[in-house]
C-alpha positions, 0 to 999 in steps of 0.5 A, a space after each residue: 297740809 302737812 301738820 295736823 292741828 289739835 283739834 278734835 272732831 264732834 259730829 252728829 249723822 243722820 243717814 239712814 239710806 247711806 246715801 252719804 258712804 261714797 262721799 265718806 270713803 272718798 274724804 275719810 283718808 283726807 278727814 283723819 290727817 285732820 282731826 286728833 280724834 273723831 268722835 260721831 253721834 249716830 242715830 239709830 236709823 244709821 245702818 250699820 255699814 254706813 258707820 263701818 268707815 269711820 270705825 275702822 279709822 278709829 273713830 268713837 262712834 255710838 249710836 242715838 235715838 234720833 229724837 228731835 227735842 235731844 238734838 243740842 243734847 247730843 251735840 254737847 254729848 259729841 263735843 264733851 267726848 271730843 274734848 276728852 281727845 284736844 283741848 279745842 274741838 270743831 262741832 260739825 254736822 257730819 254731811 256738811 262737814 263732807 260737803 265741805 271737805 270736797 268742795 272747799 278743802 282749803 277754807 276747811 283747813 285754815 278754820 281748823 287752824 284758827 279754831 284753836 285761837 277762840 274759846 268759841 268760833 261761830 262758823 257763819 256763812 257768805 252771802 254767797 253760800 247762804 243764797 245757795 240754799 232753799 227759800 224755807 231755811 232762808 226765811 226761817 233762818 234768817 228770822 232766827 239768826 236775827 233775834 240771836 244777833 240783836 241779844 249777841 250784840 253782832 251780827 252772827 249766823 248761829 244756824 249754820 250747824 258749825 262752830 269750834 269750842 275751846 275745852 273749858 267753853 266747853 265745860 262751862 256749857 257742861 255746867 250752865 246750859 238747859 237747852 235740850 233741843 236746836 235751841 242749843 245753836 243761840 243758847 252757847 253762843 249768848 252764855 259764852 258771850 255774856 260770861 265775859 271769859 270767853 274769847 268768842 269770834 266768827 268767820 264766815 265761810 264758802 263751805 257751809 253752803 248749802 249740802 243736802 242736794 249732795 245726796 240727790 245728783 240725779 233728782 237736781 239734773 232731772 229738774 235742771 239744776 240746784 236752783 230748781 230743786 231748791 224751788 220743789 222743796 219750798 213748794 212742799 208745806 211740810 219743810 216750812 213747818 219743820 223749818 219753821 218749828 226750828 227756828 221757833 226753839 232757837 228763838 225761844 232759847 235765845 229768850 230763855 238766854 237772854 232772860 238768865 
């Protein structure tokens, strides 16, 4: 890739054991050849030399309370910061993004390149990537995407935890957003939509597959691939109710939408 788009990077990270610094080290050089700018919304827990990296590229880094009601809260924090840099930004978790970048640079690269084009880009993801993950967030997810669609209006995947924004989609959420919380995933995408202004599209991508076990390459082998780890977590009731408390708030936020 020889020409950077305009694009900004908004990211949120969570890595309290740094488990994700190899990874970023070894994408950093990739990532800011990439990106105008990056502005990263760090929690607390984050320590201090797994944020080094991205400070020492240039990176507007600062750190948050991981406070899980003020998830969107943070999310629009990062893109506003980040459209301070472009005029059009990729919101992104920060260890999907990673995961992206290693096992799909190419994918990567042409959704960059189209993000410009949308004032809201939903990134979704394939049947193939969306099977990769666990039961607890297929359920869930699935439950949560399928209200959202039915207000949308189209099938969309709004739970991805990835989308590029315009920068004036951006101020209008600025403006008319409420939602404090994940909820903020059905809530943009029903605002803009139903403001009729915005150009709002979605592509669905091999790369937002699932990336958590990126962080747990001895644990997977031990018990003999993905798909048997994937079957440890569900078998753990606490992520069902974790999961399940999430796709709850996008489903109450996509009613609150909706109702507007």
């Amino acid at each position: 890739m020889t020409t950077r788009p305009p694009v900004a990077l908004a990211a949120t990270l969570h890595d309290p054991d740094a488990a994700d610094l190899p990874s970023l080290v070894a994408a950093l050089p990739g990532l800011g050849a990439r990106y105008a700018g990056m502005v990263i919304f760090a929690t607390e827990e984050t320590p201090d030399h797994a944020l080094a990296p991205l400070i020492a590229a240039g990176a507007r880094v600062t750190r948050h309370p991981s406070e899980y009601r003020e998830i969107g809260w943070r999310r629009l924090g990062a893109v506003r910061a980040a459209a301070e840099i472009a005029e059009a930004v990729h919101l992104c978790d920060f260890d999907r993004l990673l995961h992206w970048w290693h096992g799909w640079p190419a994918e990567l690269d042409a959704i960059l390149a189209r993000i410009p084009s949308a004032d809201l880009l939903l990134l979704g993801r394939t049947a193939r990537a969306w099977a990769t993950h666990p039961a607890n967030q297929i359920e869930t997810e699935g439950l949560a995407n399928w209200i959202a669609s039915q207000l949308y209006g189209a099938e969309v995947d709004v739970c991805s935890g990835s989308r590029g924004l315009s920068r004036r989609a951006i101020d209008y959420l600025a403006e008319h957003g409420r939602e404090h919380s994940v909820g903020t995933d059905a809530e943009w995408p029903l605002l803009l939509r139903r403001a009729d202004q915005f150009r709002c599209e979605q592509i669905l991508t091999e790369g937002l597959e699932f990336e958590t076990g990126d962080r747990f390459p001895a644990e997977i082998a031990r018990v003999g691939g993905l798909a048997a780890w994937n079957a440890e977590l569900d078998r753990d009731a606490a992520r069902w109710t974790f999961r399940t408390r999430l796709a709850g708030d996008i489903v109450a936020a996509a009613l609150r939408a909706a109702a507007r």
